[in-house]
C-alpha positions in Angstrom: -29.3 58.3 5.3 -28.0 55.7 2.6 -24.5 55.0 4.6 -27.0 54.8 8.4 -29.3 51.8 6.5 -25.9 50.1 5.4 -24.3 50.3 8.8 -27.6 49.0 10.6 -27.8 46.1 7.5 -24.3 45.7 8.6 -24.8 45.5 12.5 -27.7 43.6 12.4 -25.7 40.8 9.9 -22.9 40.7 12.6 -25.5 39.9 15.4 -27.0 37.0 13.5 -23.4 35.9 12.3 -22.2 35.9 16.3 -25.4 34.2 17.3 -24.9 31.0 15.2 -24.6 27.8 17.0 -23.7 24.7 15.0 -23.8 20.8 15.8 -20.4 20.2 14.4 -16.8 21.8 13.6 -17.7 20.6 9.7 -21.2 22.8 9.5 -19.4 25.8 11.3 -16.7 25.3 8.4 -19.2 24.8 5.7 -21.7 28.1 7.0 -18.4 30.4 6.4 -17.8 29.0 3.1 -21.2 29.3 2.1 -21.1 33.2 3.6 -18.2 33.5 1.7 -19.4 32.5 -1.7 -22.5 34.9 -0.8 -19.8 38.0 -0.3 -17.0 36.8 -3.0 -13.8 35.7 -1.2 -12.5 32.1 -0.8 -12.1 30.5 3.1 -9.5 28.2 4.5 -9.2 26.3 7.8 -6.2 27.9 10.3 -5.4 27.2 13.3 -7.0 24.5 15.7 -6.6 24.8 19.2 -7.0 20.9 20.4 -7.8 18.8 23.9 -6.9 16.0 25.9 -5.1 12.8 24.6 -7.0 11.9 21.7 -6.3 15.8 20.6 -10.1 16.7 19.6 -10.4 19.9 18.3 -12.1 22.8 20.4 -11.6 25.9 18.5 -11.0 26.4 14.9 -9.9 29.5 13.2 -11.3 29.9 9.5 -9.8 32.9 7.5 -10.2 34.3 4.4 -7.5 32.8 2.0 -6.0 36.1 1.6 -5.0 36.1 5.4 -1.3 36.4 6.4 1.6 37.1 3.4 3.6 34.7 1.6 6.9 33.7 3.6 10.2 35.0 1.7 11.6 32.0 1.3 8.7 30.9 -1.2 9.3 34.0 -2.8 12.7 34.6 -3.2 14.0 31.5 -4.4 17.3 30.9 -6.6 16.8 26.9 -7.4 13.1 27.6 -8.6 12.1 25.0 -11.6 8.2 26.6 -12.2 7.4 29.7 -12.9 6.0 31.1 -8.7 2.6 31.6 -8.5 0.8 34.6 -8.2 1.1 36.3 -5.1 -2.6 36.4 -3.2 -1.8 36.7 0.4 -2.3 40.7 1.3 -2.6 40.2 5.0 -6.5 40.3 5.0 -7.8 40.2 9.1 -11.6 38.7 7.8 -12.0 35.2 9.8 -14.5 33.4 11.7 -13.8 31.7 15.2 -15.8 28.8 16.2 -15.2 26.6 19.7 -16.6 23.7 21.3 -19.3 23.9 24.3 -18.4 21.1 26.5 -21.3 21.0 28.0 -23.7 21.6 25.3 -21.5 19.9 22.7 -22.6 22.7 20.5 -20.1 25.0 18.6 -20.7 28.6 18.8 -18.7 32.0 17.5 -16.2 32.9 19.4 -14.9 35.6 17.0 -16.2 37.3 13.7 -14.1 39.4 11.8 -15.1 41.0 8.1 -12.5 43.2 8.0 -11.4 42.5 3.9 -8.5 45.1 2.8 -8.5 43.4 -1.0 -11.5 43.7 -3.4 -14.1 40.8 -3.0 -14.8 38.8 -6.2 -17.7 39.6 -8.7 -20.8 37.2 -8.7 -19.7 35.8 -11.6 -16.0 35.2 -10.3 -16.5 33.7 -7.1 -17.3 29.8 -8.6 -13.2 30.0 -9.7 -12.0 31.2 -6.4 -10.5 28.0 -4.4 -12.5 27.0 -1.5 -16.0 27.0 -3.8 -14.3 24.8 -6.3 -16.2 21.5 -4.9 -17.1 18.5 -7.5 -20.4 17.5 -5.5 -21.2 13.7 -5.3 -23.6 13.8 -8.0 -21.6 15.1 -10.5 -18.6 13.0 -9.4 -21.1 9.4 -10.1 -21.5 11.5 -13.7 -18.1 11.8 -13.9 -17.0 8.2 -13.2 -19.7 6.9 -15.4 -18.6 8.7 -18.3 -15.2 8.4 -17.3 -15.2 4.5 -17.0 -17.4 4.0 -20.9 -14.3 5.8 -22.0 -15.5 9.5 -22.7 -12.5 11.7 -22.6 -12.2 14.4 -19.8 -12.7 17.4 -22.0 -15.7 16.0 -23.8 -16.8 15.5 -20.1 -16.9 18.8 -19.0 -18.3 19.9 -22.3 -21.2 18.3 -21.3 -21.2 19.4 -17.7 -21.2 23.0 -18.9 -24.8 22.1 -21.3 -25.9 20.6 -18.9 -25.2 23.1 -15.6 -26.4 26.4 -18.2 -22.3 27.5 -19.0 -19.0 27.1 -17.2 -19.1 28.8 -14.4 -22.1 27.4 -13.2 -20.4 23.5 -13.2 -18.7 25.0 -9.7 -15.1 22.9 -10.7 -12.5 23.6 -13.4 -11.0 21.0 -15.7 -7.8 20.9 -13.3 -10.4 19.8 -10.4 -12.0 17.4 -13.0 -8.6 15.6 -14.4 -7.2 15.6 -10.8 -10.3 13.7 -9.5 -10.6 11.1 -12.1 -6.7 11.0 -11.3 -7.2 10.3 -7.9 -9.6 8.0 -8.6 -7.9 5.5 -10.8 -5.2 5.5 -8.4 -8.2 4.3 -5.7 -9.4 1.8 -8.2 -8.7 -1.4 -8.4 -8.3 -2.1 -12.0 -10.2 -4.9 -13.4 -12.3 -6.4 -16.8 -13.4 -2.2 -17.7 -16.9 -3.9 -18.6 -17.2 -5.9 -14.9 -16.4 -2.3 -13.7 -18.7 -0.2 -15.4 -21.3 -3.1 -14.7 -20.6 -3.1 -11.2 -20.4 0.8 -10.5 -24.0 1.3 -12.5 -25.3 -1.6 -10.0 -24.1 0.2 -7.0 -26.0 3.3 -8.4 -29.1 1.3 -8.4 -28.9 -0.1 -5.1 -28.4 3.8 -3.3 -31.2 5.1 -6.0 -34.3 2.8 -6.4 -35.3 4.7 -9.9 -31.9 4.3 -11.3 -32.2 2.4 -14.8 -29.9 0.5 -16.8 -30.0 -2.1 -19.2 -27.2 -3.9 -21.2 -26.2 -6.3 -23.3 -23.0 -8.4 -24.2 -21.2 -10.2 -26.8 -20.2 -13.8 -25.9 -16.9 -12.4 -25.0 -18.2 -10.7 -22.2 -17.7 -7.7 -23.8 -20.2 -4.8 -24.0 -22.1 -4.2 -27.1 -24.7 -1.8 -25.8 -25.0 0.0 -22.8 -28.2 2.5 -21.6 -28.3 4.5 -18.2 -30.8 7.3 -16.6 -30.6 8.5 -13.0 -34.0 9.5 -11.0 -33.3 12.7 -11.5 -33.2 12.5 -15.2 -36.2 10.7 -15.4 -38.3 13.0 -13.9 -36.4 15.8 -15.9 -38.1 13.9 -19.3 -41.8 13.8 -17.3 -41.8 17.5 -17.1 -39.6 18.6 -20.4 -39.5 15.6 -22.5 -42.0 16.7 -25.1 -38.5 17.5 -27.6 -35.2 15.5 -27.5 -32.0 15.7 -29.0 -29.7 12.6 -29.1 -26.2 12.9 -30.7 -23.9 10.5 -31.7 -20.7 12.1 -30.6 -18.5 9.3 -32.9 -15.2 8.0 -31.7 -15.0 10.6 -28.3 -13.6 7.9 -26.4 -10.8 5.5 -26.0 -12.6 2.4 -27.4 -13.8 4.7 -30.6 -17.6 4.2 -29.7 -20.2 6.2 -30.1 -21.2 8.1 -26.7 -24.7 9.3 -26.9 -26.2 11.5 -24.6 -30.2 12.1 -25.0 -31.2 16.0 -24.1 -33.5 18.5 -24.1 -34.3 22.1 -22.0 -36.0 23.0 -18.6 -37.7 26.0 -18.1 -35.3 28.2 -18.0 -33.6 26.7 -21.3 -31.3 25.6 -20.0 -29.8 21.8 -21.1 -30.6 18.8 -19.3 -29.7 15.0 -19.8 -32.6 12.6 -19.5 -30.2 9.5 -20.2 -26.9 8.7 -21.8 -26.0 4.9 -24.0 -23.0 3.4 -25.4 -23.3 1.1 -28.9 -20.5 -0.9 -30.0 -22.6 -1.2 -33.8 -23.6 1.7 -35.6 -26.5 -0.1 -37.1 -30.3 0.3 -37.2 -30.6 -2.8 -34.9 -28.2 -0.9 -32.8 -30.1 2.3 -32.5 -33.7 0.4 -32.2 -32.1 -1.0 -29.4 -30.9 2.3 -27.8 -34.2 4.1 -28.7 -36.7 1.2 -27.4 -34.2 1.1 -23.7 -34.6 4.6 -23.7 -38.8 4.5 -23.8 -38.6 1.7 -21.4 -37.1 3.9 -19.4 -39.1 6.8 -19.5 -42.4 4.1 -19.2 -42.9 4.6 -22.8 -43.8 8.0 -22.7 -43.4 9.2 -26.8 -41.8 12.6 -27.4 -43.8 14.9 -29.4 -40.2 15.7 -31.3 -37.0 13.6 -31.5 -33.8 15.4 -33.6 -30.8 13.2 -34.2 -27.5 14.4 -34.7 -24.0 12.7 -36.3 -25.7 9.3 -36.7 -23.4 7.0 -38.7 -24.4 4.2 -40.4 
């Protein structure tokens, strides 16, 4: 009786898998990565069948990234400099087919196969596999931010992992995270660091109305003090604000200033981050300065407890 509920849980899966309709080759492509997370394998695109001059796509094949075997002449290779990589490819036949209705200009299944002949990953395995590895747009403004006051990349995930409840809940590795800021230095054009930082924290505010940030400057142009919270953090400090913690994490960047982070815990204790500054002075006037931005931003709403950590004056 067990094995006839699975097959008709199975059957009954497969009927709403071949059913699907989607409004673009992208939401087809993200639908199978999303099932895929769900089941524990990783997804890439295949082959594309395309049309007419401008070559539009009309069908896509999507596979599981085990599909097909690697070709001998990537294995067997005399002149190899690194060590090969391990060998995933075991010929797995699960895939999804999607093609464009012309007339509809809907994309439908064409094909559904979920047919794995490898084990699928464990719950807590699945965030490592490749095609779930995705640094989402929030996270990559975080990134940025921290990246351009100067924190270094492996302080920056450590505080990825507080605040996403451990590492495999962040959804990226370190490689995504140093190839990203990599990338995006490259795409940068560089200029005075402060004008950047200045003028990325601006842009913030102008796509987020309850973005805050206040500064100040030396007559140098240089910054002395710097204090930021998202809309999202703010309303993380309405509803769990009542304790935070803010640490002085001394000399964790390239300009050997204090990056401070302000935190506390949701519901589910896990960490969150209800604003983060930057002081060139480790001074009382310095951290009165910090403190009273941070109140300002949370409309002066007093924590019933406030623990400081590593300050150094």
């Amino acid at each position: 009786m067990e094995d006839t509920g699975i097959l008709v849980e199975e059957l009954l899966e497969y009927q709403q898998i071949v059913s699907k309709t989607f409004n673009s080759e992208d939401e087809g492509i993200h639908f199978y990565n999303k099932y895929a997370w769900d089941k524990g394998f990783s997804i890439r695109k295949s082959y594309a069948e395309r049309r007419n001059v401008a070559k539009e796509v009309k069908r896509r094949v999507i596979v599981c990234s085990r599909q097909r075997y690697r070709e001998s002449k990537h294995v067997k290779r005399d002149n190899r400099i690194r060590k090969a990589r391990n060998i995933t490819r075991c010929g797995c036949k699960a895939k999804l087919v999607i093609e464009l209705n012309k007339d509809t200009g809907q994309w439908y299944v064409k094909d559904f196969v979920d047919d794995h002949n490898h084990p699928l990953a464990a719950p807590d395995q699945t965030c490592f596999l490749r095609s779930h590895q995705v640094i989402s747009d929030v996270q990559k403004e975080e990134i940025i931010e921290m990246e351009i006051a100067g924190v270094r990349k492996h302080h920056i995930m450590n505080i990825m992992e507080k605040q996403y409840g451990g590492y495999e809940n962040v959804g990226f590795i370190d490689t995504d995270l140093y190839n990203y800021c990599h990338r995006y230095k490259i795409e940068t054009i560089v200029e005075g660091d402060a004008e950047t930082v200045l003028r990325h924290l601006r842009a913030r505010e102008e796509r987020d109305p309850d973005f805050f940030f206040r500064f100040e400057a030396d007559e140098d142009r240089h910054l002395k003090r710097l204090f930021w919270a998202d809309s999202q953090s703010r309303l993380d400090y309405e509803a769990f604000g009542d304790v935070v913690v803010f640490d002085s994490t001394y000399r964790t960047n390239r300009y050997k200033l204090p990056f401070i982070p302000f935190v506390g815990l949701n519901q589910h204790r896990s960490t969150v981050v209800f604003g983060c500054g930057i002081i060139a002075e480790e001074t009382v006037k310095g951290y009165e300065w910090l403190l009273s931005t941070f109140l300002t931003a949370m409309s002066q709403k007093h924590p019933f407890g406030c623990i400081c950590a590593n300050v150094g004056m």
